[in-house]
C-alpha positions in Angstrom: -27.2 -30.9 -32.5 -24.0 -30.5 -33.5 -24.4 -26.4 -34.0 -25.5 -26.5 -30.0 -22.3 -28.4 -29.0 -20.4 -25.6 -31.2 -22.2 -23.0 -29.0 -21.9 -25.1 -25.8 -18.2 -25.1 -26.5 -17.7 -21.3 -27.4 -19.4 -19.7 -24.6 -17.5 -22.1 -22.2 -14.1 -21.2 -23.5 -14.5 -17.3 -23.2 -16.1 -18.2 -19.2 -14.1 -17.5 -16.5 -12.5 -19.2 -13.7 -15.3 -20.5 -11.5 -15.8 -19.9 -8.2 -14.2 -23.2 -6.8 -11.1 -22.6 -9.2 -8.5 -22.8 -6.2 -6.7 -19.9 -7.6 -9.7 -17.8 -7.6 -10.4 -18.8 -4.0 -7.3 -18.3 -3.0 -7.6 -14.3 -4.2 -11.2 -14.2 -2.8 -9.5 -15.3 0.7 -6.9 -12.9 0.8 -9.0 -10.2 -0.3 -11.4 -11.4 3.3 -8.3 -11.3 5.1 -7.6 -7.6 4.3 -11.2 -6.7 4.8 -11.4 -8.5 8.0 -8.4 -6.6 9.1 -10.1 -3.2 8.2 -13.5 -4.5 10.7 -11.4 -5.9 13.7 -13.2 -4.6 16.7 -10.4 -5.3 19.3 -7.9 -2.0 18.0 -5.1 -4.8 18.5 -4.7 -5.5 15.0 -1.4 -4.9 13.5 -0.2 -3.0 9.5 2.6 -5.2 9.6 -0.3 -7.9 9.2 -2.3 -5.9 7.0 0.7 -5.4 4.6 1.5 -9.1 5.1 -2.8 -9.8 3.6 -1.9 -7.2 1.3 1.5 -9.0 -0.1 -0.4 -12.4 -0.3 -3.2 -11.1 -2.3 -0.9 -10.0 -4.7 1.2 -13.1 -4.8 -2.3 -15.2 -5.5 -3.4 -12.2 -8.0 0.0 -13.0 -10.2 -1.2 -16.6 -10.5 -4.5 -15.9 -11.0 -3.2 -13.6 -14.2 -1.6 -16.2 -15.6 -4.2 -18.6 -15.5 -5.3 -19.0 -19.3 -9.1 -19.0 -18.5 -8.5 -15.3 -17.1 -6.6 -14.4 -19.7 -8.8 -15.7 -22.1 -12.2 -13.6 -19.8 -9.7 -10.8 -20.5 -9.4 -10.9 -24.3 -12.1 -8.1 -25.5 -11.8 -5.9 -22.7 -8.6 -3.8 -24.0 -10.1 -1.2 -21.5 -10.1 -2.8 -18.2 -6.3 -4.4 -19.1 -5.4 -0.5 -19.6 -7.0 0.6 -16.7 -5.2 -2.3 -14.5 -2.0 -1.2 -16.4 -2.7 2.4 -14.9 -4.1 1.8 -11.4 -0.7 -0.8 -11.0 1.8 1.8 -11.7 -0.4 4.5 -9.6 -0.5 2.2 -6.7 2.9 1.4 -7.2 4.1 5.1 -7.0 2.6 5.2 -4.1 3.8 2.1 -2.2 7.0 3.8 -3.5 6.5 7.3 -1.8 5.1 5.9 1.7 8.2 3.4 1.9 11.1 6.3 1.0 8.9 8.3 3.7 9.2 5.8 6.4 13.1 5.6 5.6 13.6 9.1 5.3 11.9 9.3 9.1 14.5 6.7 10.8 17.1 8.0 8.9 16.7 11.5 10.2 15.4 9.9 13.9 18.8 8.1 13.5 20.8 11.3 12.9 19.3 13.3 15.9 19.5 10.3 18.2 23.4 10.8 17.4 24.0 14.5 17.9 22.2 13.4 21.5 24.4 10.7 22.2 27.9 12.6 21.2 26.5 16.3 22.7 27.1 17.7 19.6 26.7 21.8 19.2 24.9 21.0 15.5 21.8 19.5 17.4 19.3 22.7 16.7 20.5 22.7 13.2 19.7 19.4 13.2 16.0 19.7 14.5 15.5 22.6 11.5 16.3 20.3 9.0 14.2 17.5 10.7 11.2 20.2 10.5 11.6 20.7 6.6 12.3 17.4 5.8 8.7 16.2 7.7 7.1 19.1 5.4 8.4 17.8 2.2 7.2 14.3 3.8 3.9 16.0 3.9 3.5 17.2 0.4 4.6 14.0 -0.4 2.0 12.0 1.6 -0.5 14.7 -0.5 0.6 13.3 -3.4 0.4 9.8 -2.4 -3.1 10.4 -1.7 -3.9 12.1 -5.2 -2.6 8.7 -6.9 -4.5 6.3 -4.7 -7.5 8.7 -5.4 -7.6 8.3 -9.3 -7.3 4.7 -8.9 -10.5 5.4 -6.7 -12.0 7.0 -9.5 -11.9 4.3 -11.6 -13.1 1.4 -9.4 -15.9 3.8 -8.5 -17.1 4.8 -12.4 -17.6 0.6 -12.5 -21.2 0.4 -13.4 -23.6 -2.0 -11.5 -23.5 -4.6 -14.5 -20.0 -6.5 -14.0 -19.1 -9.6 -14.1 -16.8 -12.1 -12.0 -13.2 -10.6 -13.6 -14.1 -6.9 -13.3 -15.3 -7.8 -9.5 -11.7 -9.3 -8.3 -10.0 -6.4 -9.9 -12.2 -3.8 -8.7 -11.7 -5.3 -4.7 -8.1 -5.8 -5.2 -8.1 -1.7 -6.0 -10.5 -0.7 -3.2 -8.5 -2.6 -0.4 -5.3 -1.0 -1.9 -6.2 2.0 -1.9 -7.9 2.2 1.5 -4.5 0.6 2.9 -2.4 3.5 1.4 -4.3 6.3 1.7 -4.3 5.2 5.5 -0.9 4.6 5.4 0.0 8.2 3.9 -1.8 10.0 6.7 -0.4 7.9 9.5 2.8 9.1 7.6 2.1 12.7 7.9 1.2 13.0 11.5 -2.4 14.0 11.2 -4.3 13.9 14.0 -7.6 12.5 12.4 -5.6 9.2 12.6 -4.3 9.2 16.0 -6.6 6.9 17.6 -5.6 4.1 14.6 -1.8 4.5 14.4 -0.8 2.9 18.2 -3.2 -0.5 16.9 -1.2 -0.1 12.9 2.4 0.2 14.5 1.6 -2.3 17.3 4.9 -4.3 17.4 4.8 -7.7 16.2 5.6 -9.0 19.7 3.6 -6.8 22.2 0.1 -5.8 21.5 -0.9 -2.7 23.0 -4.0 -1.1 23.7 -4.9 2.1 21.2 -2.9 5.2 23.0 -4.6 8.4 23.0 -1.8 10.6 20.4 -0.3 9.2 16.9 3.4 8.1 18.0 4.6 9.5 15.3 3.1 13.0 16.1 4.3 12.6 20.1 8.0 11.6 18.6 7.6 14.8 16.7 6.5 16.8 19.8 9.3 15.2 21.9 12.1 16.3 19.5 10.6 19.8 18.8 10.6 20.5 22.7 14.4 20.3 22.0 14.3 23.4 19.9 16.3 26.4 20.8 18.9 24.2 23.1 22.4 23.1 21.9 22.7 19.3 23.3 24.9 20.6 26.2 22.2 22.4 27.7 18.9 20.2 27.1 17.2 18.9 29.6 18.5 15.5 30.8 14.5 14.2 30.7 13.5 16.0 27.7 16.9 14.6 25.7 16.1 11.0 27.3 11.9 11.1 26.3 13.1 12.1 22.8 15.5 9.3 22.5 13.2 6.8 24.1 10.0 8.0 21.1 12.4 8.1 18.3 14.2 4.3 19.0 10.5 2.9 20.0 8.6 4.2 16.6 12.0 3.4 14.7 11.8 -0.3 15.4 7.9 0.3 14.2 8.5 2.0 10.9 11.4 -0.5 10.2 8.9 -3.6 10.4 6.4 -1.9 8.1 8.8 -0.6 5.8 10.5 -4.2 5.4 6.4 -5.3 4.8 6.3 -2.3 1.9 9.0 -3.9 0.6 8.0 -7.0 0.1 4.2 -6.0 -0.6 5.8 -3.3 -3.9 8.4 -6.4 -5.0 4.4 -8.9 -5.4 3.0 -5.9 -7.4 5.4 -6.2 -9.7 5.8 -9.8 -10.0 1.9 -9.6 -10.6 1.9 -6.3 -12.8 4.6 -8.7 -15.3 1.6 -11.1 -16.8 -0.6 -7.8 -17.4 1.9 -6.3 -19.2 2.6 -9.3 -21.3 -1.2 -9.6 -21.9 -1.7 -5.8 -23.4 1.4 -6.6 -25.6 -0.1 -9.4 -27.1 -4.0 -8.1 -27.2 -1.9 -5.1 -28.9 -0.4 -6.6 -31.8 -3.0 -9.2 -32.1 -5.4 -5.8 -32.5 -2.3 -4.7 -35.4 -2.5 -8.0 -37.2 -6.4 -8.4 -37.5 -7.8 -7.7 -40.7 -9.7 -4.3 -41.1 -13.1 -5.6 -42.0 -14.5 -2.2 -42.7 -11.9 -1.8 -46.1 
C-alpha cells in the first residue's frame, strides 16, 4: 500500500500543469486569439491586434515558465529546452529585422517628404537612395524568412506522440512564425500579399475595406513616378499623391512598429526563465554522478 502511494506520488510530481491551471488557460487563450485572428472572414482585422495577441501570449508564456510544475515537466527533456533556446533567439532576430525595416521605411519616407516640402535640387538623389535602401530591405526580409523557417523545421520534425508541454511550445512557434513570415513579405512589397496588407495596416481608428494594391507597393510607385524630376519641376499632383501615401502608411508602420516593440521586449522577459532553466539542468547534468564508472 504504501509502495502505491510512493508511485502515486512520483508520477504526479513529474505531471504537468493541467488543463484548468489558470496559467495554462490563459496561454491556450491567447494562442485562440492569434489563431482567430489568422481565420477572420471580414478582411477588417487589424496586425496592430495581431501583434497585441502575439505580445499577450508571450506575457502569459513567461508565467507559465516559471510555474514549478512546468519546470519540473521540463526536467529530462534537455532537448526541447535547447530547441526553445534556439527558436527564441531565431524569432527574436527576426522580430528584430522586420522592426529596424519598418523604421528604416519612415525614416527614408520622412526624408523625401522633406526635400518635397523645402523644393530641394537633392530630391532625385534622394529617390536613388530610397531604391537601394528598399533592396537591402529586401534581402533582409529574405533573411527574416530563412530564420522563421528553421524554427518551422523544428515544430514540424515533432512527431505525432507529444505530450501537453511539447503541444504549447510547438503552437506558440507555429503562430510566430506565421505572423513574421507574413510580416516580412508585407515588408518587402510583394504582390502575393497585396490583398492582406490594407486589412494588416488598417488604422486603429478607421477600418477599411481590403484595397486592391499593397500600400506599401503604391507608396513605392507614387514616389518612383518622381524619378528623373528635381522638386522644382514635379508635378504639383504627382509631388502631392506621394506626400499624401508616404504620411498615410507612415502613421501605419509607426503603430505596428511601437506593437514589435513591445511584442520583442515579452520575448525576452519570457526567454529569461528558459535560460535560467538550461543553466540549472546544465550543471545539475555536471554534478550527477557517472553511473557507468
Amino acid at each position: 500500500m504504501a509502495s502505491t502511494s510512493a508511485k502515486s506520488f512520483h508520477i504526479r510530481s513529474t505531471s504537468f500543469p493541467s488543463k484548468s491551471h489558470p496559467n495554462l488557460a490563459r496561454v491556450q487563450e491567447c494562442l485562440h486569439l492569434v489563431k482567430a485572428w489568422e481565420a477572420c472572414p471580414s478582411r477588417k482585422a487589424q496586425l496592430v491586434t495581431r501583434l497585441g495577441h502575439l505580445k499577450d501570449l508571450y506575457t502569459s508564456v513567461n508565467a507559465f515558465l516559471q510555474l514549478p510544475l512546468t519546470q519540473q515537466a521540463l526536467c529530462g527533456k534537455e532537448s526541447l529546452v535547447k530547441e526553445l533556446m534556439d527558436d527564441f533567439l531565431c524569432l527574436m532576430d527576426a522580430c528584430g529585422l522586420v522592426k529596424d525595416s519598418l523604421q528604416q521605411t519612415r525614416e527614408q519616407h520622412q526624408s523625401l517628404r522633406s526635400l518635397l516640402r523645402r523644393g530641394d535640387s537633392g530630391l532625385e538623389a534622394g529617390i536613388c537612395a530610397y531604391q537601394c535602401s528598399r533592396k537591402r530591405m529586401k534581402k533582409e526580409m529574405d533573411k527574416c524568412l530563412r530564420l522563421v523557417k528553421s524554427v518551422e523545421k523544428h515544430a514540424s520534425s515533432s512527431g505525432d506522440n507529444i505530450d501537453v508541454v511539447d503541444q504549447v511550445f510547438k503552437d506558440v512557434r507555429d503562430v510566430t512564425v506565421s505572423t513574421f513570415s507574413l510580416l516580412s513579405l508585407i515588408v518587402s512589397g510583394r504582390r502575393s500579399t497585396q490583398s492582406i496588407f490594407s486589412r494588416l495596416l488598417s488604422s486603429k481608428s478607421h477600418v477599411a475595406e481590403v484595397d486592391e494594391d499593397c500600400e506599401i507597393e503604391r507608396a513605392d510607385v507614387a514616389i518612383l513616378r518622381l524619378l528623373g524630376h528635381s522638386s522644382k519641376t514635379v508635378g504639383e499632383d504627382d509631388a502631392q499623391e506621394a506626400q499624401i501615401q508616404m504620411q498615410a502608411l507612415d502613421l501605419k508602420l509607426s503603430e505596428t512598429e511601437a506593437e514589435l516593440e513591445d511584442v520583442f521586449r515579452c520575448m525576452i522577459q519570457a526567454k529569461s526563465p528558459t535560460v535560467i532553466f538550461a543553466a540549472v539542468e546544465a550543471a545539475r547534468c555536471l554534478t550527477q554522478p557517472d553511473l557507468s564508472e
